[in-house]
Short mmCIF file of the C-alpha atoms (twelve columns), coordinates in Angstrom:
data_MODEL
# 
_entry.id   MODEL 
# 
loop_
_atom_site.group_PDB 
_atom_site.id 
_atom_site.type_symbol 
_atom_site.label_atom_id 
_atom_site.label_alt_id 
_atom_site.label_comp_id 
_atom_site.label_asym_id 
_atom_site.label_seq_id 
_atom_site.Cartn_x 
_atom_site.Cartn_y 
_atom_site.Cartn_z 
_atom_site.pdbx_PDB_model_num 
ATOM 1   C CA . UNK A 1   133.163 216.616 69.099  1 
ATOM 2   C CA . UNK A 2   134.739 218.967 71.819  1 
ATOM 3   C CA . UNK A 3   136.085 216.861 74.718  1 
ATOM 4   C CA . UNK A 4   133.889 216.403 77.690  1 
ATOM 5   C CA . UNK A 5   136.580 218.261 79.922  1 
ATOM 6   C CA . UNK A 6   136.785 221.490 78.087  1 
ATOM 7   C CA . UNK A 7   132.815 221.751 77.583  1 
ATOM 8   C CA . UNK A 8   132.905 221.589 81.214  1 
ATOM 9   C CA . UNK A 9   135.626 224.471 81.873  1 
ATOM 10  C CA . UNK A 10  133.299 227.723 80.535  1 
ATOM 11  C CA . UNK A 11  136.975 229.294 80.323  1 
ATOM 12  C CA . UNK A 12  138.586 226.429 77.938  1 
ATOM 13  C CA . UNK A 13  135.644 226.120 76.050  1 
ATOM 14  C CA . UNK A 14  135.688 229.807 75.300  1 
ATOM 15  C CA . UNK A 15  139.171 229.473 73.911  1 
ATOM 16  C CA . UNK A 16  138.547 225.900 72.019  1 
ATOM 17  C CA . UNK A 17  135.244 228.039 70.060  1 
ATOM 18  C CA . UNK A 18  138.275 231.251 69.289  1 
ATOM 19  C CA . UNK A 19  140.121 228.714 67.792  1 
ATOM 20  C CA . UNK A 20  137.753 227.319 65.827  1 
ATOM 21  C CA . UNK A 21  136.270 230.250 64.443  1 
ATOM 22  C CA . UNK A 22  139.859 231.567 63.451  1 
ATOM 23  C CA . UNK A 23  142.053 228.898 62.493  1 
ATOM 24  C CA . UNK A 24  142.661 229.034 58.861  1 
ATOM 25  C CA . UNK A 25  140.546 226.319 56.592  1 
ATOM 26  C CA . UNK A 26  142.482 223.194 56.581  1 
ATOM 27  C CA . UNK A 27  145.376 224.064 59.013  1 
ATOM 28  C CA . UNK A 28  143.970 221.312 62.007  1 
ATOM 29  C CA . UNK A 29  143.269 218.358 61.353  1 
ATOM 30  C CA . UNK A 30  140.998 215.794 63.584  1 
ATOM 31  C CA . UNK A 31  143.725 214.719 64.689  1 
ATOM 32  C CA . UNK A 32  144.422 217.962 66.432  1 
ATOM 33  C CA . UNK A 33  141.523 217.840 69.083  1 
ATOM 34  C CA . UNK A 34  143.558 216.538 71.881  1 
ATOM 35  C CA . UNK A 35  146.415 218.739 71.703  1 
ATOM 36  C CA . UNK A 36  143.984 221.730 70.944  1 
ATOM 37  C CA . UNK A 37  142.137 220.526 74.217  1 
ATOM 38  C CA . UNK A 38  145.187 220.888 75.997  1 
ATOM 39  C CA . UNK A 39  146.521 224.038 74.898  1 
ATOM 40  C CA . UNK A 40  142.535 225.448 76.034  1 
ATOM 41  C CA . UNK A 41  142.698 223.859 79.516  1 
ATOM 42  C CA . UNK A 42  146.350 225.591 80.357  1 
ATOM 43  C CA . UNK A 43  145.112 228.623 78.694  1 
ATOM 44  C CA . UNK A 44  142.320 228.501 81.267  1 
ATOM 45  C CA . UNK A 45  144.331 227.629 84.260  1 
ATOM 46  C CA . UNK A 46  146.698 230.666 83.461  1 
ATOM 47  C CA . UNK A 47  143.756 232.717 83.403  1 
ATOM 48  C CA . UNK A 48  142.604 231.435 86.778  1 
ATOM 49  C CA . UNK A 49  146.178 231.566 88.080  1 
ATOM 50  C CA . UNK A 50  146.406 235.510 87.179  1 
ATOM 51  C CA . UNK A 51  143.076 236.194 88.623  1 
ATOM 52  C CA . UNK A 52  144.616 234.455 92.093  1 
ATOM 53  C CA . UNK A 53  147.735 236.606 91.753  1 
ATOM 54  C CA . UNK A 54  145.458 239.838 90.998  1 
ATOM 55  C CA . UNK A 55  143.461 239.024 94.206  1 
ATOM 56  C CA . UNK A 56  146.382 238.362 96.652  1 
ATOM 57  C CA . UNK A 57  149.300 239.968 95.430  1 
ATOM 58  C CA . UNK A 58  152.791 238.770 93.645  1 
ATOM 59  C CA . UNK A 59  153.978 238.230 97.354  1 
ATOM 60  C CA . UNK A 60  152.303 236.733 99.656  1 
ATOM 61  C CA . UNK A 61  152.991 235.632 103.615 1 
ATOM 62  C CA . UNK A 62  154.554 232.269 104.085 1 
ATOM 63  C CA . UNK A 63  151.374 230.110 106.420 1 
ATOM 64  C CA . UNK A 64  154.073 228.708 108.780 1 
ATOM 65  C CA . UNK A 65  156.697 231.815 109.240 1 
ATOM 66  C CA . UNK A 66  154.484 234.993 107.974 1 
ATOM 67  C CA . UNK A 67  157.380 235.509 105.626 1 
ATOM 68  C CA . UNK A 68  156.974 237.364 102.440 1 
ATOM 69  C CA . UNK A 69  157.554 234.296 99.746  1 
ATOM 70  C CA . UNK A 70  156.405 234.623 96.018  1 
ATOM 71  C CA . UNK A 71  152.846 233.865 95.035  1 
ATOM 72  C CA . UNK A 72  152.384 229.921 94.537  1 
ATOM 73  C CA . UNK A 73  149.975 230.822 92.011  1 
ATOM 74  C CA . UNK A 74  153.017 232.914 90.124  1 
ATOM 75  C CA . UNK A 75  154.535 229.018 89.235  1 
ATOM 76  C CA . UNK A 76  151.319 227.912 88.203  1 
ATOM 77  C CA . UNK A 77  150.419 230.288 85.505  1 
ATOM 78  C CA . UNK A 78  154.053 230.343 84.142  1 
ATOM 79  C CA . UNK A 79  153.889 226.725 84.125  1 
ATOM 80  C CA . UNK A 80  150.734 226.844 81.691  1 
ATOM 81  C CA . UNK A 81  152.061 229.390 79.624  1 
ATOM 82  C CA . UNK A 82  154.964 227.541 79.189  1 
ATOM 83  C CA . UNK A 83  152.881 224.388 78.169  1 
ATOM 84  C CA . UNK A 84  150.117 226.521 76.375  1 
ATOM 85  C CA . UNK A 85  153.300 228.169 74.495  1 
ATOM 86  C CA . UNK A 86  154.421 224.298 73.480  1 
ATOM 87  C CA . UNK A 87  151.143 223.211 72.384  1 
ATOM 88  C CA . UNK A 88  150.419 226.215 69.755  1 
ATOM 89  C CA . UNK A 89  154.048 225.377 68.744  1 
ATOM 90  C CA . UNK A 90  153.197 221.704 68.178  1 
ATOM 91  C CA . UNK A 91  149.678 222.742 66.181  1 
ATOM 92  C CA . UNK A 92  151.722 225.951 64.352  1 
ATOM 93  C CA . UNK A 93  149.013 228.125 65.343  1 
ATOM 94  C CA . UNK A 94  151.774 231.230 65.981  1 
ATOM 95  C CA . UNK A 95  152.490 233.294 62.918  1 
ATOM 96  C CA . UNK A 96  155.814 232.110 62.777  1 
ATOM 97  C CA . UNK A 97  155.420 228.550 63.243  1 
ATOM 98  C CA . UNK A 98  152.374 228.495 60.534  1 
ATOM 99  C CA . UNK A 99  154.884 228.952 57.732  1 
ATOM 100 C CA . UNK A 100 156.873 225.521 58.349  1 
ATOM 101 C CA . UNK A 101 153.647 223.360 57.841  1 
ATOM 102 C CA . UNK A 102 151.029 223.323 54.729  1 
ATOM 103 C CA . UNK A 103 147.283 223.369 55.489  1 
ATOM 104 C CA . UNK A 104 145.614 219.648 56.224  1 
ATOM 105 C CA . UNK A 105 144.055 218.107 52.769  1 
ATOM 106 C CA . UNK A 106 141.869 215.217 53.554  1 
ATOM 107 C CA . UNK A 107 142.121 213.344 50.566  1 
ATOM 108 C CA . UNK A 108 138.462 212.685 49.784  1 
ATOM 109 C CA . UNK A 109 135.556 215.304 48.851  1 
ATOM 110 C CA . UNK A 110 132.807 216.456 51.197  1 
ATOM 111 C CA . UNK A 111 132.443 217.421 54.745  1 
ATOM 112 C CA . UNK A 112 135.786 217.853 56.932  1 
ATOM 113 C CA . UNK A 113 136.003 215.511 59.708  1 
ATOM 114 C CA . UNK A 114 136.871 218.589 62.190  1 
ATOM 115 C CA . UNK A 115 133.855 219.927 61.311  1 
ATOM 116 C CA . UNK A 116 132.427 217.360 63.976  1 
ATOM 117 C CA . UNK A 117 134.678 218.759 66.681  1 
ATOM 118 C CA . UNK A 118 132.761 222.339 67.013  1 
ATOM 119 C CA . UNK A 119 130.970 222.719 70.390  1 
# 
């Protein structure tokens, strides 16, 4: 089943469906979930972190001095790239990582166990 905090997060969820619906047969394994779950929740806080940065600029004024200082929001969403980046490495969902790992065989027939993980 999806984890509670990305059914909550329209955003995450959004992402944890895309990757479900494209993921080769076999490449994630139950096992998976939690790492997918994270990769989806810093893919959504990028997202929100860009739409902050679209809405005030990549510079901002400092509160205390009125200086121009960099977006905080700028360290968030390169901060959950970064991570999101890490995860898809770890679950060799990038072209280039997929060759290094063979697809998931459960060893007995019938129904996948991921299969219970779709929203």
């Amino acid at each position: 089943m999806c984890p509670q905090v990305v059914q909550e997060n329209e955003r995450a969820l959004g992402y944890w469906t895309m990757y479900l619906a494209n993921v080769a047969p076999g490449h994630l394994s139950p096992i998976d979930a939690p790492l997918l779950a994270r990769l989806c929740m810093a893919l959504a806080y990028a997202d929100q972190a860009n739409e902050s940065i679209e809405e005030s600029g990549l510079v901002v004024n400092a509160p205390n001095t009125g200086f121009p200082i960099q977006s905080p929001y700028l360290a968030v969403l390169n901060r959950q790239t970064e991570i999101a980046r890490k995860l898809a490495s770890e679950l060799a969902l990038p072209p280039a990582e997929r060759n290094r790992v063979g697809p998931y065989t459960p060893e007995k027939e019938g129904p996948s166990p991921w299969d219970a993980l779709e929203p």
